[in-house]
C-alpha positions as CSV (number, residue, x, y, z in Angstrom):
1,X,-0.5,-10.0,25.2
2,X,-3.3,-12.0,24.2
3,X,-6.1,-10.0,22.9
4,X,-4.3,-7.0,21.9
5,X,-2.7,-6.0,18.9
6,X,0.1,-3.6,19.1
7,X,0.6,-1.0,16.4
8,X,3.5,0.3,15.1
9,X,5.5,2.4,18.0
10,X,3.5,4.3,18.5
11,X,2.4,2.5,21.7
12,X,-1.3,2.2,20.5
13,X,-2.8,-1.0,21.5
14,X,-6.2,-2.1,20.1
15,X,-8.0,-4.4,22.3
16,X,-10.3,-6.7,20.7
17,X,-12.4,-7.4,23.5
18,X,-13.2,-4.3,24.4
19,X,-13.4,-3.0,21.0
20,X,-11.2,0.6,21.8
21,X,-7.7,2.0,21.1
22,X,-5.5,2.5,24.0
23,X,-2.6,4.2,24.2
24,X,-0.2,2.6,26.9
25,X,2.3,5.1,27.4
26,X,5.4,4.3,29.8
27,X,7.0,6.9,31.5
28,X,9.2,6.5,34.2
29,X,8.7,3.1,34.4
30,X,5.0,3.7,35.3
31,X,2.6,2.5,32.6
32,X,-0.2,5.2,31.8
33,X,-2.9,3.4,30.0
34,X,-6.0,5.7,28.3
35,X,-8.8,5.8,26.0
36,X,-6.9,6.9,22.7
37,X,-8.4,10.0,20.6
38,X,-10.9,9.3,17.9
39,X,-8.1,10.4,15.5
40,X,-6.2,7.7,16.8
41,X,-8.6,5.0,16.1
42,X,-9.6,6.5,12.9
43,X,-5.9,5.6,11.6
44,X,-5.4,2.5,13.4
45,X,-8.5,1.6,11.6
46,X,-7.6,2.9,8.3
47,X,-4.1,1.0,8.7
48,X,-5.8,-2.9,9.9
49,X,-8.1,-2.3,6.9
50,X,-5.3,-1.7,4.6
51,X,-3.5,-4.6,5.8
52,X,-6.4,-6.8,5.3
53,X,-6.9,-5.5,2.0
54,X,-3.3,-6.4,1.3
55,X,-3.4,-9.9,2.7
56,X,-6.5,-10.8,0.6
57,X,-4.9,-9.6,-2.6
58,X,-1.5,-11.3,-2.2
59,X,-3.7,-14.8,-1.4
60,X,-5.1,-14.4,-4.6
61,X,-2.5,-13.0,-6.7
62,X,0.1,-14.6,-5.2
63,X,2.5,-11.0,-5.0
64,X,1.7,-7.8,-3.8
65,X,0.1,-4.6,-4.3
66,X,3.0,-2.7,-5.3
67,X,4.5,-5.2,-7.9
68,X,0.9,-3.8,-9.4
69,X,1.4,-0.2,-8.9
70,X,4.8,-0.3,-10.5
71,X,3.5,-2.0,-13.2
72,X,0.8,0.4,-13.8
73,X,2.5,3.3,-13.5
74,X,5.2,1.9,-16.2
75,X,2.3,1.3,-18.5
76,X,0.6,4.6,-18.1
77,X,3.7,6.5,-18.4
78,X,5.4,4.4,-21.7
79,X,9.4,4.7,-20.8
80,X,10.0,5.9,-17.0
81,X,12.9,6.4,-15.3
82,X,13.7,5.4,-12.2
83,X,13.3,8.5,-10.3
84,X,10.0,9.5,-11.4
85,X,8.9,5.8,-10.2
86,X,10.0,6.0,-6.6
87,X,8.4,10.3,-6.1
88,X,4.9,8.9,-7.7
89,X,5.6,5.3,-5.8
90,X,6.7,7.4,-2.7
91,X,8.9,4.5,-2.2
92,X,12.3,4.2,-1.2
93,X,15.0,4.3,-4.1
94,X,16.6,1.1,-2.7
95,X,12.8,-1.0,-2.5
96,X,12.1,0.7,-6.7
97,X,15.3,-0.7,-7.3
98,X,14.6,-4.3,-5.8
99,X,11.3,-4.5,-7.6
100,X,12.6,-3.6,-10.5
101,X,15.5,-5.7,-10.6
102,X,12.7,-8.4,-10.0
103,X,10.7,-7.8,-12.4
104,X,13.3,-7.5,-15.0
105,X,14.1,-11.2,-13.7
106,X,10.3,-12.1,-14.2
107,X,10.7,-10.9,-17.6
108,X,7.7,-8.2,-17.2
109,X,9.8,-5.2,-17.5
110,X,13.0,-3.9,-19.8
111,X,15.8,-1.4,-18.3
112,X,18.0,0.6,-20.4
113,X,20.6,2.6,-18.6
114,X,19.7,6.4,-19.3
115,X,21.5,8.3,-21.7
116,X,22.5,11.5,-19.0
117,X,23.3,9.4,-16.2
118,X,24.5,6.1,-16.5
119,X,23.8,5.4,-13.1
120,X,19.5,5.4,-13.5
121,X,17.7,3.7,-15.7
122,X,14.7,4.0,-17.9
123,X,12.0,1.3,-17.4
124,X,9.3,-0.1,-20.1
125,X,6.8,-3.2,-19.9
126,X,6.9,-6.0,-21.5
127,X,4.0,-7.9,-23.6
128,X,4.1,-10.1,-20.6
129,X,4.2,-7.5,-18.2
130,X,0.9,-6.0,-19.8
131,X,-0.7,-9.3,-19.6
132,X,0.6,-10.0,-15.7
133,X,-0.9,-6.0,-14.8
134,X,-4.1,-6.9,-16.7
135,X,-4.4,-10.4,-14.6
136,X,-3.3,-8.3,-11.3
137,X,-5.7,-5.4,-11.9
138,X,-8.5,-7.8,-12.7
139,X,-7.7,-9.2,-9.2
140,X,-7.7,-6.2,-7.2
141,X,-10.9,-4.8,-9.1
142,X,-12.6,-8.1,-7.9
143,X,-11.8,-7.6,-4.2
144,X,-12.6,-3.8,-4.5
145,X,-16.0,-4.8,-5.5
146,X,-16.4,-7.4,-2.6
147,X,-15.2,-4.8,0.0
148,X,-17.6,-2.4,-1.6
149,X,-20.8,-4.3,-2.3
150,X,-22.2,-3.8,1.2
151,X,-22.0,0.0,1.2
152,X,-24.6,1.7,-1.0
153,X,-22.7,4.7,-3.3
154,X,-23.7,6.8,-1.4
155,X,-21.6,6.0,1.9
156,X,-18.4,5.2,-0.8
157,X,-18.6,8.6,-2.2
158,X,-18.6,10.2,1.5
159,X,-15.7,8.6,2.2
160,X,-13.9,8.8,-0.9
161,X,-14.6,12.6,-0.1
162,X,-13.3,12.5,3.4
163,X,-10.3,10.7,3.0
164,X,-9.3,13.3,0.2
165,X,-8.7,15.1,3.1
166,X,-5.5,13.3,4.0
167,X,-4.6,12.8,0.8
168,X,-0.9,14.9,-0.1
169,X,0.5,15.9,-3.5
């Protein structure tokens, strides 16, 4: 479908030429196509500029986002364990475990199996590790400032404020 982008499955289409959200929904074989809700847009948009925002990063820094959050919540935590990665992650335990096992290969982190259950393990940085989450955080401050720059404070503290809305535990 050229000129459309489809998102998720949740049958929303964006069309770049007209510049809406659509919602195609088939029923019956009949398609059903209408002008989605502003709420609708308002999350495809939030989701396209969170995947741009991720696709600049990971050009730069040559990983992702999350190898960054794991590594700063390590580091502001001291010794984790794995469980109290993936709640404040809100990531699957299978994905922590992936990254972790990664990073432990990239020499960034240390695991020790925990003393009550042999099964976790508790997770600190390495010197290396601080220096890569220094590097990375440098990184995605740049790009937060280039995103930002246009809009006066102002307009970034309104919608800091209205996405608080959304925001859960």
């Amino acid at each position: 479908m050229t000129g459309y982008q489809v998102f998720n499955r949740f049958h929303l289409i964006y069309s770049v030429n007209l510049g809406i959200l659509i919602d195609v929904s088939i029923s019956l074989g009949v398609a059903a196509i209408k002008r989605c809700s502003e709420a609708d847009e308002l999350f495809y948009r939030l989701h396209l500029v969170s995947k741009e925002m991720n696709r600049a990063f990971e050009a730069i820094a040559h990983t992702s986002l999350t190898k960054l959050e794991i590594l700063f919540h390590i580091d502001l935590l001291g010794e984790v364990g794995q469980i109290e990665l993936i709640n404040r992650l809100k990531l699957d335990a299978a994905a922590v475990t992936r990254h972790l096992k990664r990073l432990e290969t990239e020499g960034l982190i240390n695991r020790k199996k925990e003393n009550k259950d042999k099964r976790l393990f508790l997770v600190t940085l390495t010197e290396q590790g601080r220096i890569e989450q220094k590097r990375l955080t440098q990184i995605k401050e740049a790009l937060q400032e280039e995103y930002c720059r246009t809009l006066p404070m102002s307009k970034l503290l309104r919608l800091h404020s209205s996405l608080n809305i959304f925001r859960k535990g």
